[in-house]
C-alpha positions as CSV (number, residue, x, y, z in Angstrom):
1,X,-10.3,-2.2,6.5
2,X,-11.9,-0.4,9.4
3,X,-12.8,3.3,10.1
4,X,-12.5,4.6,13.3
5,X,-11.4,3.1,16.7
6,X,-12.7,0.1,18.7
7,X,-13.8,1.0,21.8
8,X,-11.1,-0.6,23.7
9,X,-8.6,1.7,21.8
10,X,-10.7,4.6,22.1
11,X,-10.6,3.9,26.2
12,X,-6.9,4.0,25.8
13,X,-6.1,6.5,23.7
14,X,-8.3,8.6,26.7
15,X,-6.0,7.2,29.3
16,X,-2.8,7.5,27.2
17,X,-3.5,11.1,26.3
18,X,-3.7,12.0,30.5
19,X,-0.8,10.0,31.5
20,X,2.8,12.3,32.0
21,X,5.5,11.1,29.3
22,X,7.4,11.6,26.4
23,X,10.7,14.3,26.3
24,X,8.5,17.5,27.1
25,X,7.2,15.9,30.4
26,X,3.4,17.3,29.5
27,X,-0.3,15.7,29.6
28,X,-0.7,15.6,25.7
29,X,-4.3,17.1,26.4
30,X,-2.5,20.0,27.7
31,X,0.1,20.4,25.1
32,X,-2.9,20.4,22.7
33,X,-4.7,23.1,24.7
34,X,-1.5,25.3,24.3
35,X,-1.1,24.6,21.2
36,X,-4.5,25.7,20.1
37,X,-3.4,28.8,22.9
38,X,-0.4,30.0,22.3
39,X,0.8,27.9,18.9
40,X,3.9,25.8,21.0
41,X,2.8,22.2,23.0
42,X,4.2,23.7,26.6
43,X,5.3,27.7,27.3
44,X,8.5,29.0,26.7
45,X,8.8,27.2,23.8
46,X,8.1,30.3,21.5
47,X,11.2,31.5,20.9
48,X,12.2,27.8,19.6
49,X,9.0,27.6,17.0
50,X,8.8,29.3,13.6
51,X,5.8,30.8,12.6
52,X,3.9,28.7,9.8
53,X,4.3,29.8,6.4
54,X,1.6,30.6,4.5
55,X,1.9,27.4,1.9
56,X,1.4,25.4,5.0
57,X,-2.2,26.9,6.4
58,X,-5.0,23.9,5.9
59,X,-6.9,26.5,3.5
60,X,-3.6,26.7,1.1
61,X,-3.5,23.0,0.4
């Protein structure tokens, strides 16, 4: 067993998080930065996102 990623899977993971794909059509560095923003991967999501409960913040579990 192995911790942590080879540098050939680190490279792509770095390309593969830039590239445009998936079924919200967003860079998933971006949908990270909004999440971290504004709590939904891409705006204009909020109304289709529940707030978390509070069981579910890291410092509950």
């Amino acid at each position: 067993m192995r911790n942590g990623l080879q540098w050939k899977e680190r490279s792509v993971l770095a390309v593969a998080t830039s590239l445009l794909f998936g079924a919200n059509h967003i860079l998933l560095n971006q949908a990270s930065e909004n999440y971290k923003r504004i709590g939904v991967c891409k705006e204009g999501f909020e109304s289709m996102v529940r707030k978390p409960l509070f069981i579910e913040f890291p410092k509950n579990n």
